[in-house]
C-alpha positions in Angstrom: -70.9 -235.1 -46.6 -68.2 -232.9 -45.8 -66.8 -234.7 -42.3 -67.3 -238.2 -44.6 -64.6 -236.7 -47.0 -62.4 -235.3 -44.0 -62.4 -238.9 -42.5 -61.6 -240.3 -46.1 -58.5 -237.8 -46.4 -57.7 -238.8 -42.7 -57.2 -242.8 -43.3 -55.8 -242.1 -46.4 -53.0 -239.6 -44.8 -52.2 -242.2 -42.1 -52.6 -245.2 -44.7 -50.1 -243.4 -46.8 -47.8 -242.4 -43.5 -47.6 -246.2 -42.6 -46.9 -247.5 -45.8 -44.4 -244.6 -46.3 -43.0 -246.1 -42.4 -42.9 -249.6 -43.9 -41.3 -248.8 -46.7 -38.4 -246.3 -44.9 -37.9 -249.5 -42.5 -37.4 -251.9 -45.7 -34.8 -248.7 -47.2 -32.9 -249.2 -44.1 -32.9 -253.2 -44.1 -31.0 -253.3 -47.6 -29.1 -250.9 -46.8 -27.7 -252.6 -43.5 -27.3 -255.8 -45.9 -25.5 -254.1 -48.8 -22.9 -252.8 -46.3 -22.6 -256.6 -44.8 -22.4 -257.5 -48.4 -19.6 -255.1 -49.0 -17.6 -255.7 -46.2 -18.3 -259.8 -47.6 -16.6 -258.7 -50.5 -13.5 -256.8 -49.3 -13.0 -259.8 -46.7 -12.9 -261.8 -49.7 -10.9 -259.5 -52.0 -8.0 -260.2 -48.9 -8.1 -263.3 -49.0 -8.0 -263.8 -52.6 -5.1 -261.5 -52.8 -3.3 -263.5 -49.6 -3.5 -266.7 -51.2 -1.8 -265.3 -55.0 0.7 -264.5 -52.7 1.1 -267.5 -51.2 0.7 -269.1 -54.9 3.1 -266.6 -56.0 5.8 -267.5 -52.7 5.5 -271.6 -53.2 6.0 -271.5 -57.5 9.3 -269.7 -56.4 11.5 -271.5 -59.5 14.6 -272.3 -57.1 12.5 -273.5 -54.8 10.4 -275.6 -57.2 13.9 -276.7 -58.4 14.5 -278.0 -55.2 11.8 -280.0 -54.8 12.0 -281.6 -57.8 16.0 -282.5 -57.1 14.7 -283.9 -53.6 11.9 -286.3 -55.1 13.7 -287.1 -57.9 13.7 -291.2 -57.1 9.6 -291.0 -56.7 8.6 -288.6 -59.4 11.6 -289.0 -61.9 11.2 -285.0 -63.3 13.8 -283.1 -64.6 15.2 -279.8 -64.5 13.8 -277.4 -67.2 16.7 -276.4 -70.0 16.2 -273.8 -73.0 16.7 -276.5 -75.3 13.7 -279.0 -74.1 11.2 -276.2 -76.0 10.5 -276.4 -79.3 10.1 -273.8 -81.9 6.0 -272.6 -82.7 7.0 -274.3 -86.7 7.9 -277.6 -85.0 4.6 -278.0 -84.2 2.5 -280.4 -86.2 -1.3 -279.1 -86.2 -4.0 -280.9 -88.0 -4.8 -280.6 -91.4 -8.2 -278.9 -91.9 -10.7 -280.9 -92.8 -11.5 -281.3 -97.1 -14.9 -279.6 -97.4 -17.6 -281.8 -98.7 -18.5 -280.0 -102.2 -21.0 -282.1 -104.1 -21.3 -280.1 -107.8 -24.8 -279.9 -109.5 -25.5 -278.9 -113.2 -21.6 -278.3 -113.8 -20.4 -275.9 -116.5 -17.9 -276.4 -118.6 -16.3 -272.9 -118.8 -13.5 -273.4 -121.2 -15.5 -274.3 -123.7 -17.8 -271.2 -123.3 -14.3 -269.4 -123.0 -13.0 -270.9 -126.4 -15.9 -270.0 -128.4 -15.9 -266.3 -126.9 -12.3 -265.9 -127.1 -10.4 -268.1 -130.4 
């Protein structure tokens, strides 16, 4: 009975051992793919910071002035002035709507108010 329970505690040793393997090999698998991952991510982080600079560098106003003086025939724009902009109470904004109110049973509160108060 004994040697049954020693060969019992043996496979379950090694079981445990190559699961405990398989799982130290899966660890290191993330891992390797959460560094590609970050390194995806600071690649990108350049990049994204390159091209505001490059948004940045082309919406240059004297140069965005200059193109719109040099395609002025085909696209007909015009220099921006201070007095092209409006004031915020020029603008016209919509009305809200009227709320829909339907009135059920009305009071008549004066009246109640009159023979409270002569």
């Amino acid at each position: 009975m004994k040697s049954v329970i020693y060969v019992l505690t043996a496979l379950a040793v090694f079981g445990l051992a190559l699961w405990a393997y398989q799982e130290n090999y899966k660890t290191q698998q993330v891992l390797k793919e959460t560094q590609t991952l970050q390194r995806q991510i600071g690649a990108a982080q350049v990049r994204l910071s390159v091209l505001r600079a490059e948004w940045a560098y082309l919406n240059r106003p004297d140069r965005l002035r200059e193109l719109a003086d040099l395609n002025f025939d085909r696209l007909g724009l015009l220099p921006l002035r201070p007095d092209q902009f409006g004031k915020v109470d020029q603008v016209a904004y919509p009305r809200p709507p009227e709320p829909e109110v339907t009135i059920n049973n009305a009071i008549d509160v004066r009246a109640i108010l009159e023979e409270q108060f002569p």
